[in-house]
N, C-alpha and C positions, 0 to 999 in steps of 0.2 A: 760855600764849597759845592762843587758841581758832584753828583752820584760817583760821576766814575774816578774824581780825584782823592774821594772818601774811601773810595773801593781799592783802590790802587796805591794809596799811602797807611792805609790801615787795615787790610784783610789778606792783596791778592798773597800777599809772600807767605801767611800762613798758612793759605791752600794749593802755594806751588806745587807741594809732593804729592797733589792728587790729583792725576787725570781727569780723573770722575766732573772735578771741581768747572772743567774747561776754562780755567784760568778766569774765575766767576766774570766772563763776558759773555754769554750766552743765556736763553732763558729759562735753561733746565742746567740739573745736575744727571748723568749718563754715566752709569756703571756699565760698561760693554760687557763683559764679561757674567754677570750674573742679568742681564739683559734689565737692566731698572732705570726708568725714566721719571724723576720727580721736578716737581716746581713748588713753590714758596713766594704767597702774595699775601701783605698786609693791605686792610683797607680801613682809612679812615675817615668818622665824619666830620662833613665841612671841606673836607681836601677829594676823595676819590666819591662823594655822595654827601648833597645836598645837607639833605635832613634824614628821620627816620621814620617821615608819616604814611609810606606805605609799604612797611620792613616785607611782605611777601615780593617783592619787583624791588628791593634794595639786594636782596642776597640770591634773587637770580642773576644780577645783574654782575654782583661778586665774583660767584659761582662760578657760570660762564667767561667772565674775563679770565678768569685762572685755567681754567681747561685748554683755553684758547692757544696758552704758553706749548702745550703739549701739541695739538691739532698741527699748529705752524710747524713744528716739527716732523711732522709726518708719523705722531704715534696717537695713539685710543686709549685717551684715559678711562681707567679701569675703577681708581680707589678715589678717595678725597677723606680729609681729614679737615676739621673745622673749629675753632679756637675764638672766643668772643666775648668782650670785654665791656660789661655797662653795668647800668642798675636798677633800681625798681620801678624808673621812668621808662625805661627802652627795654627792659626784659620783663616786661607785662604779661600778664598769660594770654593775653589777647594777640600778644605780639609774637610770645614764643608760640602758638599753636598757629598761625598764617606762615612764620618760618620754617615749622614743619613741614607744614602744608607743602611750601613751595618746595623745598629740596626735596620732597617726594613727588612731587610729579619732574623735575629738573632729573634726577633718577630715571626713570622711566623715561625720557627723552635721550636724554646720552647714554642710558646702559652705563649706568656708573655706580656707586656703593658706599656711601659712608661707614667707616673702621674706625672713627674715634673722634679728640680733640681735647678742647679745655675750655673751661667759661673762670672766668675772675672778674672781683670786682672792681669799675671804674666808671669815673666820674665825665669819662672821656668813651663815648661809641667807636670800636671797633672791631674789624673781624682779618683772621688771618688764617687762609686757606693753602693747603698740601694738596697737589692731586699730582700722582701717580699712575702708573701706565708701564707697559711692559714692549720694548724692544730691544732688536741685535743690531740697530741702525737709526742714525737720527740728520736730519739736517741740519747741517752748520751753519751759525754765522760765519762772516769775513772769508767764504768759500767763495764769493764770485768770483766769475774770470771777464779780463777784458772783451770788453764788446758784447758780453751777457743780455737779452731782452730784459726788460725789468714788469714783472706784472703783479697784479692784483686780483684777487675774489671780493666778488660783491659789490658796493656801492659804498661809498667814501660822503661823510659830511652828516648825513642822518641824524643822529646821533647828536653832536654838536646842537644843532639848532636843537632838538629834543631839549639839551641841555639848558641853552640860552631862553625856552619857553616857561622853563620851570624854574628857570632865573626870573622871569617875568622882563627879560628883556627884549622880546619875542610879541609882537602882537598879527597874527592870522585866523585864518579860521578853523571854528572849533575842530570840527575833521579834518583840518591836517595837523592841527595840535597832536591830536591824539594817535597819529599817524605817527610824527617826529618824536613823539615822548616813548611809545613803545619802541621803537628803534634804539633808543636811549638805554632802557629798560632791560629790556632783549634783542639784545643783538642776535641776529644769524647768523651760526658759527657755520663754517664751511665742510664738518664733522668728515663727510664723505671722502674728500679730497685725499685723507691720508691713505689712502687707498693708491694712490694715484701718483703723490708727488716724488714719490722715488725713482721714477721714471724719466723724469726732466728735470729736477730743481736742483740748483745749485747749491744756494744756498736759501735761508730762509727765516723770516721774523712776523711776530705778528703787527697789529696796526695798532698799538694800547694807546700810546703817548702822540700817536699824531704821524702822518705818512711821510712826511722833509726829513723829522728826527729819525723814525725809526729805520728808514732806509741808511741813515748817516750811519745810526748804529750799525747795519748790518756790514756793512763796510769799514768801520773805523779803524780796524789795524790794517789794511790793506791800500797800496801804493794806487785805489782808484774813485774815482769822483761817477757822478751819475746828471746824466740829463733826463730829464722830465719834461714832456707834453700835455700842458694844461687841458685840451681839447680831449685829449683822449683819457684823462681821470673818470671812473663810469660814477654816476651821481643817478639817484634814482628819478624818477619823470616827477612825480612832489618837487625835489629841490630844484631841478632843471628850469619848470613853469616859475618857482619862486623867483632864482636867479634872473630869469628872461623879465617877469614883469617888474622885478622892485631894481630893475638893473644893479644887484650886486656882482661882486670881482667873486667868481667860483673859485680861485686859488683859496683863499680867505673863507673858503666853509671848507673846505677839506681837508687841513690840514694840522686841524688839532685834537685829535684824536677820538679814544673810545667807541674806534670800530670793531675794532677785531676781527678784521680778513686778514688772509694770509696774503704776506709780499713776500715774493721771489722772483730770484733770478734763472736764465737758462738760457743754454745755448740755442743760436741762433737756428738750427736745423730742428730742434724740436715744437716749432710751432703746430705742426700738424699733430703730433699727439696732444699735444696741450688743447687743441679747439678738438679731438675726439675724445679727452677727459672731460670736459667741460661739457659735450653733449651726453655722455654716459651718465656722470655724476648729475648734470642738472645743477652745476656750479656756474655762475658766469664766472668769466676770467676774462682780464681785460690787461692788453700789452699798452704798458702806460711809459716807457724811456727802454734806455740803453745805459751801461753801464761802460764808461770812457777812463783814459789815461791819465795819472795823476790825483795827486791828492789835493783837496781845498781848491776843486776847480767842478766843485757841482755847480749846474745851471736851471732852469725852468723856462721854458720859452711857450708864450700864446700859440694863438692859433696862426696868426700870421706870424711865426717867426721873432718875435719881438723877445727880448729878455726880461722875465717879469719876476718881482720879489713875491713871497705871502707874508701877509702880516704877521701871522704866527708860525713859528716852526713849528710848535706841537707844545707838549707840558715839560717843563724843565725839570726835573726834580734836586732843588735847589735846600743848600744845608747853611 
């Protein structure tokens, strides 16, 4: 059973009568009224993280994806609360004092504050993070409108091969291992941009599960499809050279997720603030499709023109 038929045959109707809830399709819950923006992310190992042999760069890694939920929305996580479930293999004092370590400097990077949690025990690694944030306004999803530019922050793919190295599926060299594993690790959240995308965005999602899916998502209850320009997906100058010499298909790195830029959409007249946010901020942003008529009529086209599949749409989260 797919996420959203689980969601939808077993939840949505007990959270109809609440607003707040957004009809649990979005990636926060939004009290407008007492201005509260929260998000809710389980991680586990083996599925969202390898293993746990370097727990300081596993729960930044957490940490940051969860904040990320907020960013896309155009709010500033504030609080985080943090919940964690193992035992006297993975909750070593060696281990819990490097995850201190790290949420204390991840603090001092976001301006953010841990208020609480829970630890229990299990035989199974994992962690399930709250972060909170305070707004009177948020980005929607399924807000696009017809003919909307479709864009992106940052750089798409990274991450992935980081992933595929530590999979040991992966053989380059050591400095760019170590290049693609910290991209993995730590992603670069685009933090600043909420500053900015209330200005142009339509709507808005971040890039966790993979950039074909999570754009699907951001449109799924919406009468509209999207086309996408391979050429123009921004990949950093590492995977660009990689691409070019080992002749791989660039659709097929960027499209399974674990970036965490923000994707949005905007009207076609706000390009020009979008290229003076991006020079302010110091965000790349890069205009990668359009957002067209009709449903189940997304497309991806090369650089000449050509209609091209990826191999993967992104992570399923399958039941």
């Amino acid at each position: 059973m797919h996420e959203f038929k689980l969601i939808k045959n077993y939840f949505s109707k007990i959270a109809k009568k609440n607003k707040s809830a957004l009809n649990l399709n979005d990636d926060v819950f939004f009290d407008k009224r007492r201005g509260v923006v929260i998000s809710v992310d389980t991680y586990n190992i083996g599925t969202h993280f390898l293993n746990f042999n370097s727990p300081d760069l596993v729960i930044k890694k957490i940490l940051r994806s969860s904040i990320s939920d907020l960013i896309c929305k155009g709010v500033k996580p504030k609080f985080y609360f943090i919940s964690g479930s193992g035992n006297k293999k993975t909750f070593t004092k060696n281990n819990l004092y490097k995850i201190s370590k790290s949420l204390k400097s991840e603090q001092n990077k976001f301006n953010i504050v841990l208020c609480g949690g829970d630890t229990t025990f299990s035989n199974k690694l994992s962690f399930t993070i709250t972060s909170m944030g305070y707004a009177n306004k948020i980005i929607y999803r399924n807000k696009a409108k017809l003919n909307d530019d479709i864009y992106v922050t940052g750089n798409l793919g990274d991450s992935y091969l980081g992933l595929k190295i530590l999979s040991n599926k992966v053989n380059i060299k050591k400095k760019d291992k170590l290049f693609f594993t910290d991209k993995y690790y730590k992603p670069e959240l685009p933090l600043n941009l909420t500053k900015y995308l209330f200005k142009f965005a339509n709507s808005s999602i971040d890039v966790s599960d993979g950039l074909i899916d999570d754009l699907s998502k951001m449109i799924n209850n919406q009468n509209l499809s999207f086309n996408l320009f391979e050429k123009r997906i921004p990949v950093s100058n590492k995977l660009s050279n990689l691409i070019k010499n080992h002749r791989l298909k660039k659709i097929n790195l960027i499209s399974n997720g674990d970036d965490y830029q923000v994707l949005f959409t905007a009207n076609v007249d706000k390009t020009r603030i979008i290229q003076n946010a991006s020079k302010t901020s110091g965000i790349k942003i890069t205009k990668i499709g359009k957002i067209v008529f009709g449903k189940d009529r997304s497309l991806i086209f090369d650089e000449k023109g050509k209609q091209i599949q990826a191999k993967s749409q992104g992570y399923i989260h399958q039941f």
